[in-house]
N, C-alpha and C positions, 0 to 999 in steps of 0.2 A: 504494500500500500504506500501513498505519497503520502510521507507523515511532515508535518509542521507543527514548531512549538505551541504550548499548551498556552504558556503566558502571553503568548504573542498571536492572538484568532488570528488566521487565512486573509479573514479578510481584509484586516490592519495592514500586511505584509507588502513590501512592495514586491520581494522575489519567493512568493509563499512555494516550499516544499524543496527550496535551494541551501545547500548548504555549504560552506567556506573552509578553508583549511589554508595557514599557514605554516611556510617550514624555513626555519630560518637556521638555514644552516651554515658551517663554517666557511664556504666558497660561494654560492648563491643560497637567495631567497626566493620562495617558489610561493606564488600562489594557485589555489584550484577552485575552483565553483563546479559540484556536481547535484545530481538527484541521483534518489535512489525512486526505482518506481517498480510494484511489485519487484523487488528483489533484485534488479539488474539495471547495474551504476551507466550513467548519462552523463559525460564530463559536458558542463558548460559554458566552463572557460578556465587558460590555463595562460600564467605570466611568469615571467623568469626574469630575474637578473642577476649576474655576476656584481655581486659587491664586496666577496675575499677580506667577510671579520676577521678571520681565521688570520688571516695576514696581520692583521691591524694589534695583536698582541705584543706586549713591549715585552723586555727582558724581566720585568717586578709583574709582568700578569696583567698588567692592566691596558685594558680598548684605548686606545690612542682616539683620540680627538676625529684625524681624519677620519677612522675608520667606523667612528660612531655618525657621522655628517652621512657617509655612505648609508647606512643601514637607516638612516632616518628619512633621507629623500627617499630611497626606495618603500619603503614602509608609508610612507605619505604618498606615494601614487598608488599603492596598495590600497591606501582609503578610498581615494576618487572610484576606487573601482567598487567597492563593498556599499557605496552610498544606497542606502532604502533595507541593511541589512541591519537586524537586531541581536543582540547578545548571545541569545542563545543559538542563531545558526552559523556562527563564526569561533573556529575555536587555531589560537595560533599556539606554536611549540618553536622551543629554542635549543639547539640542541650544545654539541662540546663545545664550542667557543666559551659561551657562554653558561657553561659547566664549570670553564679554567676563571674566565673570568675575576678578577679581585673584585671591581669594580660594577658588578653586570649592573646592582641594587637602581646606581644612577641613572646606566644607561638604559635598566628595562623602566624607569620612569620616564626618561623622554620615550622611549620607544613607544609606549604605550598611549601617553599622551598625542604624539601622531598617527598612532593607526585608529585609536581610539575603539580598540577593543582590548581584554585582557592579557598578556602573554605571560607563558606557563613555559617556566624551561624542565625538561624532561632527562629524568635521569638515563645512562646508558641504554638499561637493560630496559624501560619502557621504550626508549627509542625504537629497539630491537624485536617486541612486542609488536609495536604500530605496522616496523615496515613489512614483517610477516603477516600481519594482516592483509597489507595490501596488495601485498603476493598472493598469496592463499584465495580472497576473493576476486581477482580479477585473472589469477593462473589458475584455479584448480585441477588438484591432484591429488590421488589417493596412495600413492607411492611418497615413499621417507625421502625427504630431502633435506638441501643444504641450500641456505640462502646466505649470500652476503653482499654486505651496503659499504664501499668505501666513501667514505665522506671526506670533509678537508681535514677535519681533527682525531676522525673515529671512525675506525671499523667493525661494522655489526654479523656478528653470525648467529647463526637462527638452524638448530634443526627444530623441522616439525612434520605433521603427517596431518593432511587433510587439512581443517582450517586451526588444528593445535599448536600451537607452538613447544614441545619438548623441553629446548634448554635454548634460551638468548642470552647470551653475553656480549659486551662493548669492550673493544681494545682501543688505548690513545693512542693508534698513530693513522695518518690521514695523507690523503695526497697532497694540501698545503703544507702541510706540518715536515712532512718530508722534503718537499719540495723545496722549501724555503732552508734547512739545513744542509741537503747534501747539494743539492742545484741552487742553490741562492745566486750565484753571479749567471745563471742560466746558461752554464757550459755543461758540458753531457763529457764524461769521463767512463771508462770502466771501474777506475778506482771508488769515483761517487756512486756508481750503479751498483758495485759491490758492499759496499758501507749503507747505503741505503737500503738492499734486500738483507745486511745482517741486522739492522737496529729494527726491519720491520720481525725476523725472524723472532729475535729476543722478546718482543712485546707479543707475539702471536704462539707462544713456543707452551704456555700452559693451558692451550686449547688442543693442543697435538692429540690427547687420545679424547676428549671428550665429544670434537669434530670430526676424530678418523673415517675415513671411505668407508668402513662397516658400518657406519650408524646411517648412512643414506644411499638414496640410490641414481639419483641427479643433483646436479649442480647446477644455481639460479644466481646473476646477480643481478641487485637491483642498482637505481639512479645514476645519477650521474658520471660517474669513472667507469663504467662499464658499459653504460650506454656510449658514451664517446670513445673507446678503445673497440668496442665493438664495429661501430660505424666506421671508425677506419679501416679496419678489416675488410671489413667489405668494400668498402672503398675501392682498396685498393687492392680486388681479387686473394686475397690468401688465402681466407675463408669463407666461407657462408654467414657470418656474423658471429659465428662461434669463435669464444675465447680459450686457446690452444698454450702449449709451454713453449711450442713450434713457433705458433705463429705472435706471441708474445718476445722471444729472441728474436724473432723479425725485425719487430718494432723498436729493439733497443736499439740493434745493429743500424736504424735507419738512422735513430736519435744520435749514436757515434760518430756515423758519416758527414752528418751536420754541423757536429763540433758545437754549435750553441742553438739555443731556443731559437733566434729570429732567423735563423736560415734552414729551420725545418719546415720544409712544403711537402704535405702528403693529401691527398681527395679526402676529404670527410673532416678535415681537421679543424675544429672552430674555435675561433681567437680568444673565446673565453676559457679554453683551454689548456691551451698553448702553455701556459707558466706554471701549469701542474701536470706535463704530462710524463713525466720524469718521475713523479713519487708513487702516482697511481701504477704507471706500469713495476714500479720498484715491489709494491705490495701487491700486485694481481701473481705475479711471478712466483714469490711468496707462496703465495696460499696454493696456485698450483703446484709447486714442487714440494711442500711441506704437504698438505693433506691429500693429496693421489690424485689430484681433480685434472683427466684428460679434456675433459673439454665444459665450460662453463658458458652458459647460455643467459643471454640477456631475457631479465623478467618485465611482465608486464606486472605493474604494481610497485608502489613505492609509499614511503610514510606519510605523502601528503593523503592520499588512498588510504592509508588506514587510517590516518589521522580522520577522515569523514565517516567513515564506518562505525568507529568509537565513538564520536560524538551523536552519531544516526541511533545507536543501543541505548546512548542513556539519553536520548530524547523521549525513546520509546518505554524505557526504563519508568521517566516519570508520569508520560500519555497515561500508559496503561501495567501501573506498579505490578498486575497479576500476572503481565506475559510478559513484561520488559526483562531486558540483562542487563543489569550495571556492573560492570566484574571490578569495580570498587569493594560494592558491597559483598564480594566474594572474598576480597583479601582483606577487609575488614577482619571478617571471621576465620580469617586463615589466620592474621596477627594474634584473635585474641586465644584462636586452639596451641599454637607456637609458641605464647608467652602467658598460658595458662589463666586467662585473663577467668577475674569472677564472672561468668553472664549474668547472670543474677542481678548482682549488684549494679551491674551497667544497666539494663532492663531497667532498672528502678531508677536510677537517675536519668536516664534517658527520660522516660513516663514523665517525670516531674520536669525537667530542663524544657522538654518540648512543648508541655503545657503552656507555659510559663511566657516562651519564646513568642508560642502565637500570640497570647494575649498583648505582647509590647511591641513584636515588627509583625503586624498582621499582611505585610505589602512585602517581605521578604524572599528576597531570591530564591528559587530552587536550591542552586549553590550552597549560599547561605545558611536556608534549613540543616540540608545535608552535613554539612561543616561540623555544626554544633551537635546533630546526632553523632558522627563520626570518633567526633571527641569526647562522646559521653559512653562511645562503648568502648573506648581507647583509652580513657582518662588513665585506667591503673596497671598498662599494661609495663610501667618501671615497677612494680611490686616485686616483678622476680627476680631485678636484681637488688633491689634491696627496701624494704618498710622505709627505712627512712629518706624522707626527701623523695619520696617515690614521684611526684610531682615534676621533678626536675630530669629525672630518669626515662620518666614518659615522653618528655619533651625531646629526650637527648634520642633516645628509638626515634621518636617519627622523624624526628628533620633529620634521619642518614638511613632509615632505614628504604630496602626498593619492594614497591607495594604495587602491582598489574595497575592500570588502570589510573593512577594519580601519577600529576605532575610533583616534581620539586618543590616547586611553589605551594600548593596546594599542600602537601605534606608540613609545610614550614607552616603553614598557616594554622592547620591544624592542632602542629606541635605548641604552637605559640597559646593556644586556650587550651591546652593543656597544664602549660606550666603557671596559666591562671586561674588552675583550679580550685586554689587555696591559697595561704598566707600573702602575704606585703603585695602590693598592688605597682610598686616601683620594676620588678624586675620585666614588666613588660608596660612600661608607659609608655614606649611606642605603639601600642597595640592600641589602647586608649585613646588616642588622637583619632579612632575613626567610629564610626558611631554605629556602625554592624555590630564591629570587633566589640563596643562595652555591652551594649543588651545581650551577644552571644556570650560573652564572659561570665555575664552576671546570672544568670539564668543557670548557666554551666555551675557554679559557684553554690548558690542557692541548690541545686538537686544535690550536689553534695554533701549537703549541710542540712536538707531534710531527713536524708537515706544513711545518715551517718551511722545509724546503729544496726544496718545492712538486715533492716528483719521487714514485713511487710508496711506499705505505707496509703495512707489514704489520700486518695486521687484530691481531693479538693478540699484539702484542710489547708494551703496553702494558696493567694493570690496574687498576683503581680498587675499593677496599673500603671501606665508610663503617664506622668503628669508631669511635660516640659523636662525639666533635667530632675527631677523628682522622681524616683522610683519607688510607688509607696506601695508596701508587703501586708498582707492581711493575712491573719490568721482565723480559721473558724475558731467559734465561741466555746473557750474549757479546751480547746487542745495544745494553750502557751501552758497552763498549765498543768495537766498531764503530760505536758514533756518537757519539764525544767531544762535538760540538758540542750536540746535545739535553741532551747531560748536564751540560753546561756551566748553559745555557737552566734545565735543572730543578733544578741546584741554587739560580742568584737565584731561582726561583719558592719553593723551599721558602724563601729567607732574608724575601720579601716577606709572604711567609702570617706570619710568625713576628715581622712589627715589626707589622705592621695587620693580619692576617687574624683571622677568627672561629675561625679553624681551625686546627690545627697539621698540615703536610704530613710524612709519613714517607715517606722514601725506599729499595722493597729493588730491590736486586737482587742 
């Protein structure tokens, strides 16, 4: 079916049942506009450009000025194009540049401010998740394979079988990353081609048996470095598009004869190219001669493809909660089986937080909701490493840990009302300054502090009213005092609101 968001009726929409995907990766920025209609993807439109973040990293980590100006113009024609597109059918990813990043915090705030939708930089192994996605549906196949994505920063491999993904992992090395160390004055050497297939070997060397030829039965690659080493292949007669260890020492020996990047002319070779094509052939070589791969085949499908797919599940996830898949909420529950998390106890502050939540942001985000349940079944999953400060523990899991389906960002966010689930109000007074983040915190805070004696609770013994910056708490009548202890608990919560909160807490009962 053509599905369009829930928050946003069809007929408000300017591009109803269109959905967007950016991919901001470390050599180009890609964007896509598709549909899905009964089950088979319609690209609508697709834009590219070479803006080489990847390049734009200094020796301390940090996005150098020009390289941030790139990615902003680009990203700002990216708007012109999304204009009549709303929130929910636009979802951008950022991937290893901005993984390395010191600096990203700044840059993903202008960023954001000119495309003027969210961006969400994504851990490796989700990266690696998406682009098997978008293999999987637009290749399918029921036979074990091997997929891999060289990017500028990172290389992704993926076995999986049918639309599963197996096992994804992200390696740091990329064809800018190489490119810029072993070709940096863009002369082509044997010495550089050799130094550069061993530093990709070293980084790729603890995937040896876990990717061996046993575990698959063809070889896919996806985006950019393999679609442009492929096309020159064909290009120029060697092969049929198939990427060969033959016909790849082809390609260097051509690179050799050239002596430097600007006097290499081959059919198929395009200029956005040209200055990585040195790292990628150095890492395609690699993975052919390290894992058995005779001949690797260009895929149809890439991250921006799954990046639409993902967001397609959990559109449909919130349409229609009974049929939808949100594989969030699947590693939710995988976090709390892994780190033995109470459900129980989560269930019941969940119950109470979400109560609570509606009653103050009745106009809140999908997102948002999701967020603050996420972090109510997450709250105590630092328990097992240790009772104390488990709060801070919780915090310290989600912002490193890698979760299917959640960005980076998302995870930090999450971690971040976490570690506000209790005491001082200072250690996240950045969070504070936005006004999601304090009714999600407080709400968060408050189930905690009803449910505190982890035994059954009653649904509406507790109320929340948002009056201006006044958060006034009601208790039903005889339950402040049958439970001295909560009332104890909510009196420091009102004395904390009242030295650092945003808020001033009123207390009736």
């Amino acid at each position: 079916m053509d599905r369009t968001p829930s928050s946003s009726p069809e007929s408000t929409l300017r591009w109803p049942g269109q959905l967007a995907a950016i991919d901001m990766g470390s050599n180009s920025f890609r964007l896509e506009i598709g549909q899905l209609i009964d089950g088979r993807y319609r690209r609508i439109d697709y834009l590219k450009e070479t803006v080489r973040l990847g390049a734009g990293l200094d020796t301390n980590g940090l996005l150098t000025e020009e390289a941030t100006m790139r990615g902003l113009a680009c990203l700002s024609r990216f708007a012109q194009r999304l204009k009549g597109f709303v929130a929910p059918q636009v979802r951008a990813v950022a991937t290893q540049t901005l993984r390395e990043a010191r600096n990203r915090d700044l840059f993903l705030a202008r960023a954001q401010a000119e495309l003027g939708f969210p961006i969400e930089v994504i851990s490796g192994r989700e990266e690696a998740r998406l682009i098997y996605a978008g293999v999987a549906r637009l290749q399918p196949s029921s036979v074990p394979r091997l997929v891999v994505d060289i990017g500028g920063r990172s290389t992704e491999m993926i076995l999986g079988q049918g639309r599963k993904p197996i096992r994804a992992e992200s390696f740091q090395v990329g064809s800018v990353s190489l490119s810029l160390k072993y070709f940096g004055e863009g002369r082509f050497t044997e010495e550089a081609f050799r130094q550069a297939q061993v530093a990709a070997g070293a980084e790729l060397e603890e995937a040896l048996e876990p990717f061996a030829a046993v575990h698959w039965q063809e070889a896919l690659g996806s985006s950019g470095t393999v679609g442009a080493v492929s096309q020159l292949l064909g290009a120029s007669g060697v092969t049929d598009g198939r990427i060969t260890p033959d016909a790849l020492r082809w390609l260097m020996e051509q690179c050799l004869r050239a002596g430097k990047v600007e006097k290499l002319t081959l059919p198929g070779l395009k200029e956005d190219r040209r200055a990585v094509i040195a790292g990628g052939l150095s890492i395609l070589y690699t993975l052919c001669t390290h894992f058995g791969i005779q001949a690797l085949l260009p895929a149809r499908g890439a991250l921006r493809q799954g990046v639409i797919f993902d967001l397609d599940e959990r559109l449909h996830a919130t349409e229609l909660p009974q049929d939808g898949h949100d594989i969030r909420d699947a590693s939710v529950r995988e976090l709390q089986r892994r780190f033995m998390v109470d459900t129980h106890q989560a269930e019941r502050v969940t119950r109470v937080a979400q109560t609570l939540y509606e009653s103050v942001q009745p106009r809140a985000t999908v997102e948002a909701r999701r967020e603050l349940l996420w972090a109510c079944a997450l709250h105590e999953i630092g328990m097992m490493v240790s009772h104390h400060d488990h709060h801070r523990h919780s915090a310290y899991v989600l912002s490193h840990v890698d979760a299917a389906g959640f960005s980076q960002s998302q995870l930090r966010r999450v971690g971040e009302l976490v570690l506000g689930q209790r005491g001082g109000l200072r250690k996240i007074e950045q969070g504070l300054t936005r006004d999601d983040f304090i009714w999600q915190v407080l709400c968060l805070r408050l189930g905690v502090i009803k449910c505190h004696a982890r035994g059954e609770i009653l649904a509406d013994a507790m109320q929340l009213r948002r009056n201006g910056h006044i958060a006034e708490i009601e208790l039903a009548p005889g339950w402040s005092e049958a439970n001295p202890r909560t009332r104890h608990l909510l009196n420091e919560e009102l004395a904390l609101w009242e030295r650092n909160g945003p808020l001033k807490l009123e207390l009736r009962r």
